[in-house]
C-alpha positions in Angstrom: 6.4 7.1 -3.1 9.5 7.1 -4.2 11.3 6.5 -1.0 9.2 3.7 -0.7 10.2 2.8 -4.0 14.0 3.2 -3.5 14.1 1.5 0.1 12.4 -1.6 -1.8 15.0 -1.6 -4.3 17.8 -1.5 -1.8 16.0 -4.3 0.2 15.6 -6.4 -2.6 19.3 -6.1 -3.2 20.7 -6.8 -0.4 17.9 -10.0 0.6 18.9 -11.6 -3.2 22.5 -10.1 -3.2 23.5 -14.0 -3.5 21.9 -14.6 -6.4 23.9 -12.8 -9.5 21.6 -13.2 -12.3 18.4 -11.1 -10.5 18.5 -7.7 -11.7 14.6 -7.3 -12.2 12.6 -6.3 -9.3 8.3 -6.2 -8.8 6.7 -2.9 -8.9 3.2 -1.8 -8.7 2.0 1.3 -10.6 -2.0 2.1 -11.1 -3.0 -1.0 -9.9 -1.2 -3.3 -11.9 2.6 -4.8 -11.3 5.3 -5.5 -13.5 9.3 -5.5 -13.0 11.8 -2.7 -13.1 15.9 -3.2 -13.3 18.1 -1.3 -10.4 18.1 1.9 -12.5 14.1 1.8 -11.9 13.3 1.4 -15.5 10.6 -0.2 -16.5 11.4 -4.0 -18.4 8.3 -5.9 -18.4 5.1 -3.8 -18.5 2.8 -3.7 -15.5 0.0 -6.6 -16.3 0.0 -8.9 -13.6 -2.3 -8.7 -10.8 0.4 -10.1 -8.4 3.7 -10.7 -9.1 7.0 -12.4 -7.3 10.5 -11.7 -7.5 12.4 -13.4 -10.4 14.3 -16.7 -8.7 16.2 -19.2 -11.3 15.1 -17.0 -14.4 11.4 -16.9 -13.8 9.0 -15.3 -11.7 5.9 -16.4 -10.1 2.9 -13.7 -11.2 -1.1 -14.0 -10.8 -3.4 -13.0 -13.5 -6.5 -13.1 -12.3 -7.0 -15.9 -9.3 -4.1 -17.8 -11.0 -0.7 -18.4 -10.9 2.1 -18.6 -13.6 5.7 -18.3 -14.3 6.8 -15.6 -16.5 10.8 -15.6 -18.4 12.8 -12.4 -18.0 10.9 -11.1 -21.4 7.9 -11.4 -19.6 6.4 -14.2 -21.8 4.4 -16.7 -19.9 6.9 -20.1 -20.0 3.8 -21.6 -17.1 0.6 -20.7 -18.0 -1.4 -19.2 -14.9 -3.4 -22.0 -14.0 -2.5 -22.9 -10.7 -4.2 -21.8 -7.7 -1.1 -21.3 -6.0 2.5 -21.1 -6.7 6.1 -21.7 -5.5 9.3 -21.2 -6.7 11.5 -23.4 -8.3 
């Protein structure tokens, strides 16, 4: 598991290695996913039943059958309520 986890983290760095301001990266654990930073620590709280990785400051995430966009606090800023989602 935590091969897989560290070969994601290096993936993720090198596909948004572009963009400066991602540092936060999606991570599944028991079921449920939330973000970690490059250290792997935990910095939003696995809640979301889907979750995308942050572009322009937010993040798309599903909570249930909907999508929203979360800030990098991990407060909702687009209230899941769409049945799909893109980024910005």
């Amino acid at each position: 598991m935590l091969k897989v986890m560290l070969l994601f983290l290096v993936f993720q760095k090198v596909l948004y290695a572009d963009e400066k301001k991602v540092a936060f990266f999606p991570v599944k654990i028991e079921g449920k996913w939330g973000y970690i930073d490059g250290n792997g620590k935990i910095v939003i709280s696995p809640y979301f039943d889907a979750a995308m990785p942050f572009y322009e400051g937010m993040a798309m995430v599903k909570i249930g059958k909907k999508w929203g966009y979360i800030d990098r606090n991990g407060k909702l800023v687009v209230p899941a309520q769409f049945d799909g989602a893109m980024r910005f």
